[in-house]
C-alpha positions in Angstrom: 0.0 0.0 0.0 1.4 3.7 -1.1 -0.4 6.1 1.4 0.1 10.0 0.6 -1.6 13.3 3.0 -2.4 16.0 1.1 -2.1 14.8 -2.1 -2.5 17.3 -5.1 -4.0 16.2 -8.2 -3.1 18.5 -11.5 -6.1 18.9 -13.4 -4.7 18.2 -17.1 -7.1 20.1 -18.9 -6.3 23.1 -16.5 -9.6 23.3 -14.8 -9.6 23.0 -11.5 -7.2 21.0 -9.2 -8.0 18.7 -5.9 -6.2 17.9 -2.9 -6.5 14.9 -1.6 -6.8 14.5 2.4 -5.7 10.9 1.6 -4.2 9.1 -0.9 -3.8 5.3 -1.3 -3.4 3.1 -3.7 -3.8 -0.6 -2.6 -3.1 -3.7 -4.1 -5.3 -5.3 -6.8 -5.5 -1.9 -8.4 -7.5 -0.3 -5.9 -7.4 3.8 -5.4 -9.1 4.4 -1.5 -9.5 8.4 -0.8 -10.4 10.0 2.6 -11.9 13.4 3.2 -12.4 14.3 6.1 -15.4 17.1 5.5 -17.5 19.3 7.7 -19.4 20.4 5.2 -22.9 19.3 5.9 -25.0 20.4 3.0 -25.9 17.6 0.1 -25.9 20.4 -2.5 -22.5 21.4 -2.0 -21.1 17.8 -0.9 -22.4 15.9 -4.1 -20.6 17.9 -6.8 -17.3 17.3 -4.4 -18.1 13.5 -4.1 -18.1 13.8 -8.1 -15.3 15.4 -9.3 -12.7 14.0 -6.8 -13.7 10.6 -7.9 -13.4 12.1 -11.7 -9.9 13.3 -10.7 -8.8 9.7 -8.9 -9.8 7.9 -12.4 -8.1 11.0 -14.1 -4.5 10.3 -12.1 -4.8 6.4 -12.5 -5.6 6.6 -16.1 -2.3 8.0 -17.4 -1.3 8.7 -20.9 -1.1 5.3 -23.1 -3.5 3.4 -20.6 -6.6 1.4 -21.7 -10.1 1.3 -20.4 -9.4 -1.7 -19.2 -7.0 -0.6 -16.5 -8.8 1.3 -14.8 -8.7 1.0 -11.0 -11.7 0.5 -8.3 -12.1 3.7 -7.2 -13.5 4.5 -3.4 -14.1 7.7 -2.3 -15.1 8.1 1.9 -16.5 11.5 2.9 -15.8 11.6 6.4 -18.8 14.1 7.5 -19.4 16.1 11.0 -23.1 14.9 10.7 -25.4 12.8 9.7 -25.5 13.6 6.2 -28.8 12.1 5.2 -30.6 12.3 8.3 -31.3 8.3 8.4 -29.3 7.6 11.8 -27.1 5.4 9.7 -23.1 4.9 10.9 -22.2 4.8 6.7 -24.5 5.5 3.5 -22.8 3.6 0.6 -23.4 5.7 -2.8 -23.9 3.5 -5.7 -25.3 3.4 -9.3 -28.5 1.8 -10.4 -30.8 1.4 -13.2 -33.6 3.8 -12.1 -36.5 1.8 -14.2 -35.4 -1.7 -12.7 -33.4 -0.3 -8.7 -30.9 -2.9 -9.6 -27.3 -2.0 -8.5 -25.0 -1.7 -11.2 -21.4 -2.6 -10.1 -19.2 -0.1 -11.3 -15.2 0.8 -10.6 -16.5 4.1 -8.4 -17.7 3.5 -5.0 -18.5 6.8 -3.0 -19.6 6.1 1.2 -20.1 8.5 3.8 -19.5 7.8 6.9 -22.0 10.0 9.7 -19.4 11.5 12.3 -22.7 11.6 14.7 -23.4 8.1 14.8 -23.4 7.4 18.8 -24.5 3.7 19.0 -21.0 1.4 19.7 -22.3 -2.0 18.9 -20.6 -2.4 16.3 -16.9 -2.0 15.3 -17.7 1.1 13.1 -19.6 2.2 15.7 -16.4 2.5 17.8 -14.3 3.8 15.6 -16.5 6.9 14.8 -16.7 6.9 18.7 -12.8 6.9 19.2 -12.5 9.5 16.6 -14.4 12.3 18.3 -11.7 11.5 21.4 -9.5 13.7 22.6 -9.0 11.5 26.0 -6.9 7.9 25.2 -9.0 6.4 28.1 -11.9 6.9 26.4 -11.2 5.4 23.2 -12.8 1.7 23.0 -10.7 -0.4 20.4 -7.5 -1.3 21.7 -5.9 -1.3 18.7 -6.4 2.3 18.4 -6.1 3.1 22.4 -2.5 1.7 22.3 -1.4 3.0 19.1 -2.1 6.7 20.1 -0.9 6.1 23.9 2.5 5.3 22.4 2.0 8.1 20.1 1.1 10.3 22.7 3.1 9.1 25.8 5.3 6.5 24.5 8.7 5.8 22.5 6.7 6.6 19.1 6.4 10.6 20.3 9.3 11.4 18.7 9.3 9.1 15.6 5.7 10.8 15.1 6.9 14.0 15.6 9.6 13.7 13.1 7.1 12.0 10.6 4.6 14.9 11.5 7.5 17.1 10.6 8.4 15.1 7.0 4.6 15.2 6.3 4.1 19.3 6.9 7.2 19.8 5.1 6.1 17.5 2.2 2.8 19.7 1.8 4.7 23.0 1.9 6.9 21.7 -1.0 4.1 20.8 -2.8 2.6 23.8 -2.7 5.9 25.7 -3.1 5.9 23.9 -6.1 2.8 24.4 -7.1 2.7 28.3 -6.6 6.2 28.6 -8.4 4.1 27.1 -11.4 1.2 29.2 -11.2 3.6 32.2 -11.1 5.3 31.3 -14.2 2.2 30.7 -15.9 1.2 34.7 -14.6 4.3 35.3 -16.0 4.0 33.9 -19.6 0.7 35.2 -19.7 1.8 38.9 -19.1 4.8 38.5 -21.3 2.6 37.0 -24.1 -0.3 40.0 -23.5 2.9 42.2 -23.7 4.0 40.9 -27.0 0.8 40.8 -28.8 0.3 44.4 -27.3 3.3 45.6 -29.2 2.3 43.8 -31.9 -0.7 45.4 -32.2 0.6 49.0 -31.3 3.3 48.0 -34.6 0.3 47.4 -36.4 -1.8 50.5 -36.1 1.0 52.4 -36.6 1.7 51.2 -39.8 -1.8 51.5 -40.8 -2.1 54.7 -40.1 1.0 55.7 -41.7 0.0 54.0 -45.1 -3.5 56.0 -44.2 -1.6 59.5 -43.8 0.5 58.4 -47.0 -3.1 57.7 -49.5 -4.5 61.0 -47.8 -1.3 63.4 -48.5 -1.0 61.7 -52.3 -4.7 63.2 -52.6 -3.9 66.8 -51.5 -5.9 66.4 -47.8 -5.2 69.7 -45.6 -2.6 68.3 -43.1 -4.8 69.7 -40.5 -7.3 66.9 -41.2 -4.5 63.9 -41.7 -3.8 64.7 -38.4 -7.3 64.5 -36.6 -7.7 61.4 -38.4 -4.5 59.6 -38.0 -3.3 61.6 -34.7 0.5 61.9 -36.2 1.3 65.7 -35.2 2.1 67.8 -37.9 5.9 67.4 -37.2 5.0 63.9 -38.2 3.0 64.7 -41.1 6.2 67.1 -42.9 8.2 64.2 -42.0 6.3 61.6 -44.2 5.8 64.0 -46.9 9.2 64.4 -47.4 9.4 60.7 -48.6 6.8 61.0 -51.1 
């Protein structure tokens, strides 16, 4: 399993960009993502759900790939609340043919898992309990309890610490990087509206040259080559000279 935090996906179209709480890609091509969300509106959570899973099939499915490679794709919205109102501990998003209800197994899987849910019975249950802990007596799987008392209190405080440290530092290169791109782009951009600006200045000017040119050749007051092609007159004796 490769696991990365804060993982940045570059929208190759140069739309918009996601960041991944999450990462993973497990074995038997299988692409997990986490987001942790407090967000608790379906309106604004559904087009999110969408277009990070259209961005995991967009990273998997690199340049040269078939249709055939593509990964299982599983997207977890971690939410503050219950997100459907149903008391559920997860709500499992899936595809279906509307005129028959039957489930349609696809490679995108999107769940939700309610941060409210308060009943422990069951092993999701207790994690979503032990989530919402701050206290490590409090926290009911063991698994979890000793993990972060060793973390907390124990000899991993200072291997987490440095791999806290490795992680934060990882993010800011990212986005380092990431800024030091969209600043060259700024920078092209400007450069190449600077070019086609003197290109088009170039160009004005030499039409209204040939203009003041056709208009002397036909004996126009210079007076009136000038309102039209706004050369002073200076200019004007200057051009006449070369006819």
């Amino acid at each position: 399993m490769d696991a990365k935090v804060e993982y940045r996906v570059i929208n190759s179209l140069q739309g918009h960009d996601s960041v991944f709480d999450l990462y993973s890609s497990l074995y038997g091509n299988k692409i997990l993502i986490l987001e942790m969300q407090r967000e608790s509106r379906i309106v604004a959570l559904f087009p999110r759900m969408e277009f990070y899973a259209a961005m995991a099939f967009v990273e998997a499915l690199k340049k040269g790939k078939g249709y055939d490679t593509m990964p299982d794709v599983t997207v977890i919205f971690y939410t503050e609340n219950d997100l459907f109102g149903k008391g559920l501990p997860k709500y499992t998003l899936a595809r279906c043919i509307l005129e028959t209800e039957e489930v349609v197994d696809t490679h995108l899987k999107i769940v939700c898992i309610n941060g409210a849910y308060e009943d422990t019975n069951s092993e999701l249950g207790k994690l979503i309990h032990d989530f919402r802990q701050s206290d490590v007596d409090q926290i009911l799987l063991a698994p979890i309890q000793s993990k972060i008392s060793r973390i907390k209190f124990g000899k991993e405080k200072d291997k987490m610490q440095i791999f806290s440290d490795s992680v934060w530092q990882e993010v800011l290169d990212r986005r380092h990087d990431q800024m030091m791109a969209e600043v060259r782009a700024e920078v092209r951009n400007e450069v190449r509206d600077e070019v086609k600006d003197e290109v088009k200045n170039k160009v004005e000017d030499e039409l209204k040259k040939e203009m003041a040119l056709k208009m002397l050749k036909n004996k126009i007051p210079l007076s009136q080559i000038a309102a039209c092609t706004e050369f002073s007159l200076e200019e004007i004796e200057e051009l006449k000279k070369n006819l």
